[in-house]
C-alpha positions as CSV (number, residue, x, y, z in Angstrom):
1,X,-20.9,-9.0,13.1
2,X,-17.4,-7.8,13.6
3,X,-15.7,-6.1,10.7
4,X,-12.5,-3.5,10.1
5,X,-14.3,0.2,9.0
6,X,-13.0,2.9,7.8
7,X,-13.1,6.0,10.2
8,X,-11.2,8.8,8.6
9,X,-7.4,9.2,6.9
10,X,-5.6,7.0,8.6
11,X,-8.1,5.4,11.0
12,X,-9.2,2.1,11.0
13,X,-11.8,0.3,13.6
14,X,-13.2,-3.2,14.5
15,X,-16.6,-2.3,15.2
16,X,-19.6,-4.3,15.7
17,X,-21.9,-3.7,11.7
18,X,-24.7,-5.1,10.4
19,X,-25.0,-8.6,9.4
20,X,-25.3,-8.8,5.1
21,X,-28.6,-9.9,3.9
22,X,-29.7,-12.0,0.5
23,X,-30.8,-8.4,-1.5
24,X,-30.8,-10.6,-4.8
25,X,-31.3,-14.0,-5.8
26,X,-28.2,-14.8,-7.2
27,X,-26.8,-13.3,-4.2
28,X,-24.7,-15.3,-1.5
29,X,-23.6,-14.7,2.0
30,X,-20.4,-16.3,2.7
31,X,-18.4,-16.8,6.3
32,X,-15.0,-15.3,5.8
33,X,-11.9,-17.8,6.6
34,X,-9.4,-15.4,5.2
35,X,-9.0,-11.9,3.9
36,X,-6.3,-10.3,3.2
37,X,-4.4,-6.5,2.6
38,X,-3.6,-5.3,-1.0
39,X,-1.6,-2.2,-1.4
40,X,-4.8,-0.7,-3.2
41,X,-6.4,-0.5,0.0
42,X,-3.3,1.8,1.4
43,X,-4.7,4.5,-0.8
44,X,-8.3,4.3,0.6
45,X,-6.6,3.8,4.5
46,X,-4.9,7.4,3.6
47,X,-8.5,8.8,2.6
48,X,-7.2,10.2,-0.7
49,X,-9.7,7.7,-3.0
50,X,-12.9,9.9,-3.5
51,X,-16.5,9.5,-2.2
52,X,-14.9,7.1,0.9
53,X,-17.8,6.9,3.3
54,X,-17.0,6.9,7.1
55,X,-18.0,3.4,8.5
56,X,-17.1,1.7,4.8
57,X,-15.4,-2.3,5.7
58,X,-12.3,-2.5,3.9
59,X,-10.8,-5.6,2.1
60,X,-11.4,-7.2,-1.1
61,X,-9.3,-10.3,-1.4
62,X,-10.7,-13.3,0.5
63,X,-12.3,-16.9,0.7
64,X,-14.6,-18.5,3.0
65,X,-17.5,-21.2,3.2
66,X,-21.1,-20.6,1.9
67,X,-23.6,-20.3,4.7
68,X,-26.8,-19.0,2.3
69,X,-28.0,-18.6,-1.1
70,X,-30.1,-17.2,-3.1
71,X,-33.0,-19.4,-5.3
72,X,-30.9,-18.6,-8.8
73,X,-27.6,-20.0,-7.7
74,X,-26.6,-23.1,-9.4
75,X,-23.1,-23.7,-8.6
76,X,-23.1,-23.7,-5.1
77,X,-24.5,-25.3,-2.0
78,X,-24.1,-24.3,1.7
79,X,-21.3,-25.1,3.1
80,X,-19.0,-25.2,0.2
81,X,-15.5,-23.7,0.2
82,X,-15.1,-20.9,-1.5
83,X,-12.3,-18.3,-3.3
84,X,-14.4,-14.5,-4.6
85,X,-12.7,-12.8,-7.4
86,X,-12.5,-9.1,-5.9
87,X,-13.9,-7.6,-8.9
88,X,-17.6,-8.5,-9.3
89,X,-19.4,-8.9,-12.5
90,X,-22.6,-10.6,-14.0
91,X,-21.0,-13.1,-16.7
92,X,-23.6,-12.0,-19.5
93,X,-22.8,-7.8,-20.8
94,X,-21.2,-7.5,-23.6
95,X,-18.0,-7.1,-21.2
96,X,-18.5,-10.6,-20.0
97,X,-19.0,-11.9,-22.8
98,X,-15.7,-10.5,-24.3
99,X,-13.6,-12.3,-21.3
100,X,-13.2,-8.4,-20.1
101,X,-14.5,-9.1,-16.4
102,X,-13.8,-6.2,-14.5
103,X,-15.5,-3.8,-17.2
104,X,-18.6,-5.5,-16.2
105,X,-21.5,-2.9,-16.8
106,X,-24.0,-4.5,-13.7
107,X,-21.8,-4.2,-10.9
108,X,-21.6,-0.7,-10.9
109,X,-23.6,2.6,-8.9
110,X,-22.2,5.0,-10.9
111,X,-19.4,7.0,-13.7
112,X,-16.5,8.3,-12.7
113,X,-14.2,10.2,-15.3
114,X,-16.6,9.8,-18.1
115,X,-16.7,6.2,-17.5
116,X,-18.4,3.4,-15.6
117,X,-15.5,0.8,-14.3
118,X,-16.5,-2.1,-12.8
119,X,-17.5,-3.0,-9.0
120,X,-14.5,-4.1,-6.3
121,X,-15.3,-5.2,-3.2
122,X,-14.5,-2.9,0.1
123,X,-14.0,0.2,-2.4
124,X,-15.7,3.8,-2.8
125,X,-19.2,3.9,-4.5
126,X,-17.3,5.2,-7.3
127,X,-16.5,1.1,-7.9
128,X,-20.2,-0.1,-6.7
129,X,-20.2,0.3,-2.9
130,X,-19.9,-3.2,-2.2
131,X,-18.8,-4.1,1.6
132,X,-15.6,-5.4,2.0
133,X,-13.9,-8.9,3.1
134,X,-12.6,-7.7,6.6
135,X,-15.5,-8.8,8.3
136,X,-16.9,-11.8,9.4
137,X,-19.5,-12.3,6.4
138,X,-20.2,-10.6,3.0
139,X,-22.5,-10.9,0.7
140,X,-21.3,-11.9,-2.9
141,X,-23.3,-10.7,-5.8
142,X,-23.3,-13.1,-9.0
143,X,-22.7,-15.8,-6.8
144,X,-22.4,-18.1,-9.7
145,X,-20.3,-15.9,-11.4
146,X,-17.7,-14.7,-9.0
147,X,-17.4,-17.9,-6.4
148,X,-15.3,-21.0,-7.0
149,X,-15.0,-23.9,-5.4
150,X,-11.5,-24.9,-3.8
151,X,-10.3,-28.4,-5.1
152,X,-10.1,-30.8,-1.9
153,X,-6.0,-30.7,-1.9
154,X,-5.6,-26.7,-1.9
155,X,-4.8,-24.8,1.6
156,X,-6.9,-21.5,2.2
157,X,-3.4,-20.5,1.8
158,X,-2.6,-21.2,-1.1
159,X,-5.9,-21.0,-3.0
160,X,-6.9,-17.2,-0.8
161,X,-4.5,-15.4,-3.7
162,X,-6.4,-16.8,-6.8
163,X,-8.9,-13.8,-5.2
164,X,-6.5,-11.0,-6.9
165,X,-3.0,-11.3,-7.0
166,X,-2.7,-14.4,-8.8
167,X,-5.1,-13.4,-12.0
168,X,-3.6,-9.9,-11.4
169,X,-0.3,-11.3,-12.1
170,X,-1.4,-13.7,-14.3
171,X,-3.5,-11.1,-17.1
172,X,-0.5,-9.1,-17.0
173,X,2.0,-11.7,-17.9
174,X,-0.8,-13.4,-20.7
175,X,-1.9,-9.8,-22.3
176,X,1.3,-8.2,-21.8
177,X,2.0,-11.3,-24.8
178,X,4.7,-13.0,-23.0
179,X,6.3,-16.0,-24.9
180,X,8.4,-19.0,-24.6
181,X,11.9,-17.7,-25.1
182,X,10.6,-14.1,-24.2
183,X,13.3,-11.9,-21.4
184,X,10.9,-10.2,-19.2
185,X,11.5,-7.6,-16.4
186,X,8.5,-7.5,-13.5
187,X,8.8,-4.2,-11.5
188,X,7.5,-4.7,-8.1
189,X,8.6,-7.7,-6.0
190,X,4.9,-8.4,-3.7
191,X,2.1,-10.5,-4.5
192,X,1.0,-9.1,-7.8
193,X,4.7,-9.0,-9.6
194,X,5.3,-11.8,-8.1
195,X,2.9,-13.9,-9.1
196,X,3.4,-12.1,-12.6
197,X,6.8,-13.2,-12.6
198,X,5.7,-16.8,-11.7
199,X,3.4,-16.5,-14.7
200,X,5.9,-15.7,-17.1
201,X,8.0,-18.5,-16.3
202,X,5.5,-20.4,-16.7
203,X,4.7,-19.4,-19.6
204,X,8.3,-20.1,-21.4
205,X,9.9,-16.8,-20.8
206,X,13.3,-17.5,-21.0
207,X,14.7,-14.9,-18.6
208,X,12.5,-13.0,-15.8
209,X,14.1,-10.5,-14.0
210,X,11.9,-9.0,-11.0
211,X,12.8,-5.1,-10.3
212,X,12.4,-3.8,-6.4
213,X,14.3,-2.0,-3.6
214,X,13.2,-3.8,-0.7
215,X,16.1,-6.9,-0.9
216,X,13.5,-9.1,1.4
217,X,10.9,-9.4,-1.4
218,X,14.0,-10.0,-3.3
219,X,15.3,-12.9,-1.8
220,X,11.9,-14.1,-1.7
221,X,11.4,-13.9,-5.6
222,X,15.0,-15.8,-6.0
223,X,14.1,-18.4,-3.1
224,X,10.9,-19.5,-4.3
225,X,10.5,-18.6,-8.2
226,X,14.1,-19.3,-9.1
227,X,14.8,-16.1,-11.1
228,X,17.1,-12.8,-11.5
229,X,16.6,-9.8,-9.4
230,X,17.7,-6.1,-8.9
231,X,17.6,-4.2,-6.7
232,X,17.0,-0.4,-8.4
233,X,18.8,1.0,-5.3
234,X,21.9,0.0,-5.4
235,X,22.2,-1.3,-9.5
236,X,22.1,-0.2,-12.7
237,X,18.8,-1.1,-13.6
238,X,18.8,0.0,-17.2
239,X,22.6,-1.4,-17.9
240,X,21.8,-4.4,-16.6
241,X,18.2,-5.3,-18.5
242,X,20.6,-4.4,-22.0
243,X,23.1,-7.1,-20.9
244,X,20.9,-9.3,-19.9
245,X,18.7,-9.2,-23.2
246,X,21.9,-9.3,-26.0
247,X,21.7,-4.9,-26.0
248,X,18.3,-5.3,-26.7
249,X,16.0,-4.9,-23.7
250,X,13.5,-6.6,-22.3
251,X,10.9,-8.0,-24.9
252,X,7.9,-7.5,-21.9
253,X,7.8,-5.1,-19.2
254,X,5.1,-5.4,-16.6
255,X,4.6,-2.7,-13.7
256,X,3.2,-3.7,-10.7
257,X,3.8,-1.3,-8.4
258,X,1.4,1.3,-9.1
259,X,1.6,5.4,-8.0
260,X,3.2,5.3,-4.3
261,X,0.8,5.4,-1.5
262,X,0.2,8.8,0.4
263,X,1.5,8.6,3.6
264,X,-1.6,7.7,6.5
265,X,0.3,9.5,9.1
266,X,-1.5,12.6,10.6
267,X,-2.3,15.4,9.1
268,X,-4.0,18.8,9.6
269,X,-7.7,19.2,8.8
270,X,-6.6,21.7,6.2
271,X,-4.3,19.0,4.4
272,X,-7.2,16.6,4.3
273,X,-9.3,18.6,2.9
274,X,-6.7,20.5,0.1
275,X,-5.9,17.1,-0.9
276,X,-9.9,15.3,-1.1
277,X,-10.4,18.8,-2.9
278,X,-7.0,19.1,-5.5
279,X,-5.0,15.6,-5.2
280,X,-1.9,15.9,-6.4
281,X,-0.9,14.0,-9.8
282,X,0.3,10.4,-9.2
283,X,3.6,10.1,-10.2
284,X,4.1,6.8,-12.2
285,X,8.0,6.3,-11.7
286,X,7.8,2.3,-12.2
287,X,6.0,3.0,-15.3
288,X,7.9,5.6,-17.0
289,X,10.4,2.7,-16.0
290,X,9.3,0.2,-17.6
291,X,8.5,2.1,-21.1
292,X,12.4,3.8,-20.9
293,X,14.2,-0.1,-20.6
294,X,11.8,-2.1,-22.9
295,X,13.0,-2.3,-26.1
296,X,11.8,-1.2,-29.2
297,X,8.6,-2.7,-30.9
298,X,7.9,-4.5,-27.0
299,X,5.0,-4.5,-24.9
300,X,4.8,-2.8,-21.4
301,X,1.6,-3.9,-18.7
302,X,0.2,-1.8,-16.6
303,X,-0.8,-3.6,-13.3
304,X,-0.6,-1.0,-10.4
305,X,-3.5,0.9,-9.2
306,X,-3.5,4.7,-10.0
307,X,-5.9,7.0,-8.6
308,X,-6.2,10.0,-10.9
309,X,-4.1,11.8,-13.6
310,X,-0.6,11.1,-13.8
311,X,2.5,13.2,-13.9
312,X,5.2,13.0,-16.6
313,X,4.3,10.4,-18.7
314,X,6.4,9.2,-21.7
315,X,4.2,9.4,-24.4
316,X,6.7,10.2,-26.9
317,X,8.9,6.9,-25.8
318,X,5.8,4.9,-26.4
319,X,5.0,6.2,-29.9
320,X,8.7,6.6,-30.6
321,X,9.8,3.1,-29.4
322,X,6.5,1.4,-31.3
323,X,5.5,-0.1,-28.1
324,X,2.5,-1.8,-27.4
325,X,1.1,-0.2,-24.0
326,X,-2.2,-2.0,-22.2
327,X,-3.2,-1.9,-18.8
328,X,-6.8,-3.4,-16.7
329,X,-8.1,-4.5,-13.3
330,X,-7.8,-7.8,-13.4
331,X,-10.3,-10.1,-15.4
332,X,-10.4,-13.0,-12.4
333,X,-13.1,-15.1,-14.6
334,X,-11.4,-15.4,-17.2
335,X,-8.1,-17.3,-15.3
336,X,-9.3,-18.6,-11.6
337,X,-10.6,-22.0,-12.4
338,X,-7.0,-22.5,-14.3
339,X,-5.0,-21.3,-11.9
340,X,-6.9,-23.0,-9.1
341,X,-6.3,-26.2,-11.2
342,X,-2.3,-25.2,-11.1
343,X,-2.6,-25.3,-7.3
344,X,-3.7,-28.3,-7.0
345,X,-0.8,-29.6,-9.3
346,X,1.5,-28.0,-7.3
347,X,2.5,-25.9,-10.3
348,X,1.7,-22.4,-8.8
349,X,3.1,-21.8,-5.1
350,X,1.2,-18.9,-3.1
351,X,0.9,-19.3,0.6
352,X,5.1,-17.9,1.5
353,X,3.3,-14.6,0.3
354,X,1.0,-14.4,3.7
355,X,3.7,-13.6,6.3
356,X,2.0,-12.4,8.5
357,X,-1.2,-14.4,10.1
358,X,-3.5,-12.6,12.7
359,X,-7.1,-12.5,14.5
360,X,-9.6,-10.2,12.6
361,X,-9.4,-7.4,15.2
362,X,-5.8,-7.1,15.2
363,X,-6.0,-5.6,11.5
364,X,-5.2,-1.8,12.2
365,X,-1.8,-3.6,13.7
366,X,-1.5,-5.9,10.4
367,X,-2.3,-2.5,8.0
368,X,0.8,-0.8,10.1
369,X,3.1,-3.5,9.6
370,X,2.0,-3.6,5.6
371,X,2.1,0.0,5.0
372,X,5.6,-0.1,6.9
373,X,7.5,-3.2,5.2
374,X,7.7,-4.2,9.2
375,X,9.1,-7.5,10.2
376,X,9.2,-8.2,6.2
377,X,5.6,-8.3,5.8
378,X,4.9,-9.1,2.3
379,X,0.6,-9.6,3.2
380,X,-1.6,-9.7,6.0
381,X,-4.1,-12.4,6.2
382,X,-6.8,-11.7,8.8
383,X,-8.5,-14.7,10.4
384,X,-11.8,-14.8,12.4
385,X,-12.3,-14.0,15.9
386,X,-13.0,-17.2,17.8
């Protein structure tokens, strides 16, 4: 089959890989209608994630049809339609068991930093080792677990983001404690605050303000979610979130934007390897963000994907301020079905996020124009080849 590798820093392929194979039997091997970037997979494109393995498929938000299973899967037949949460996990560890999904202690190879995480699709071994999504099949461990059927009435368009960024969005707006009445400030205007922000208005909250500096994403989040926005270039971000929450601040603060991407232009051998061998601190300036404006006693959510130690935290603002600071991969599981059920009610909107649609071996192209901001690409859905 055809599928998008990984070839070194800032390389990507479509070569021809091996077809996935049943290895368990609660495996299933799904055909993949849809798959999609995340800005995750920008800092395994830049080769600065360790352990990446040259020929590794990329992509871990997707949906497809079932086209084989394994004798211990329950819930699903061949040729059902599918959405895969991108974090895999077995549904019966203690971590399953506590709702905590991507904690899961089954779908991992190995520790990292003292501790085990859970398994994501298209990542480093570090996370399990699992294939990716950018390829014309994958096979889906814990079928039963991870797979959900698509009600009749919801698009692949729509129902392709309940994969990540719509749980993503959605744990961070439910454990970050948001409540009706609530003024919340999102920093980070693509899918994943986005789709936070949509959660918290759903929710009750009685303001949400969504923080970015790209004014495209912007007018997006006004157009299609109905709520404030600034734009951290060109405003006050701090004066406004007092006036617009009585002097107080904002009562939740959710960051989903993450350390910035390393750059995935070229660089010499020696840079590669200084950076595999010493990476540089990530440099959390949403977060530090979002603990400065929140006001006292509040709760700030961590959402964006870091890779290592961080530079310049605000510990002392945290303890000082009383604030009530969590952070996770997101626990799909525990929200999918419900927010597949929103879909179908029309209550949760997701398909203006996939701007821009293209054939499964144009994806180094659709990775440019995401990396870039190009043509006001927001995602990059990648289709098969016919």
């Amino acid at each position: 089959m055809k599928a998008v590798v990984w070839q070194g820093a800032a390389e990507l392929r479509v070569t021809q890989v091996p077809d996935p194979q049943l290895r368990n039997e609660q495996d299933a091997i799904i055909r993949v209608r849809k798959s999609v970037t995340c800005g995750s997979d920008l800092h395994l494109l830049g080769g600065h994630r360790p352990f990446l393995r040259r020929g590794d498929v990329l992509g871990h938000e997707f949906l497809g049809e079932v086209v084989e299973v394994g004798p211990r899967v329950r819930r699903h037949r061949v040729g059902d339609r599918v959405v895969v949460c991108s974090f895999i996990s077995c549904g019966r560890c203690w971590h399953c068991r506590q709702e905590q999904h991507s904690l899961c202690d089954n779908a991992i190879t190995e520790a990292t930093g003292g501790f085990a995480p859970g398994g994501c699709y298209g990542s480093s071994p570090a996370l399990g080792g699992f294939a990716g999504s950018h390829a014309e099949y994958i096979r889906v461990p814990y079928a039963d677990q991870g797979a959900f059927g698509i009600p009749d009435g919801v698009s692949d368009d729509r129902a392709l983001f309940a994969s990540d960024s719509a749980p993503a969005g959605w744990m961070g707006a439910d454990l970050g404690g948001v409540r009706p009445g609530d003024v919340v400030a999102v920093w980070g205007a693509g899918a994943v605050g986005h789709l936070a922000a949509s959660a918290a208005v759903l929710l009750g909250a009685e303001r949400v303000i969504v923080i970015d500096r790209l004014d495209d994403r912007l007018a997006m989040a006004r157009t299609h979610l109905d709520v404030e926005t600034l734009n951290h270039r060109t405003q006050d971000v701090g004066g406004e979130l007092r006036e617009h929450s009585g002097g107080r601040g904002p009562d939740v603060c959710i960051e989903a934007v993450g350390t910035q991407a390393p750059s995935t232009g070229p660089r010499s051998w020696y840079d590669r390897v200084r950076r595999q061998l010493r990476p540089e601190p990530d440099r959390p300036v949403a977060a530090r963000e979002a603990i400065r404006h929140c006001r006292k006693g509040g709760s700030v959510f961590l959402l964006g994907g870091y890779a290592g130690p961080v530079d310049r935290f605000p510990l002392a603002a945290v303890v000082d301020k009383g604030l009530t600071l969590r952070g996770a991969r997101q626990h799909g599981p525990r929200y999918i079905p419900m927010l597949l059920e929103r879909m179908a009610r029309g209550e949760l909107v997701t398909e203006h996020l996939a701007t821009h649609t293209m054939p499964l071996d144009q994806a180094p192209q659709g990775y440019q124009l995401f990396q870039n901001r190009l043509d006001g690409c927001v995602r990059a859905v990648f289709e098969p080849i016919e």
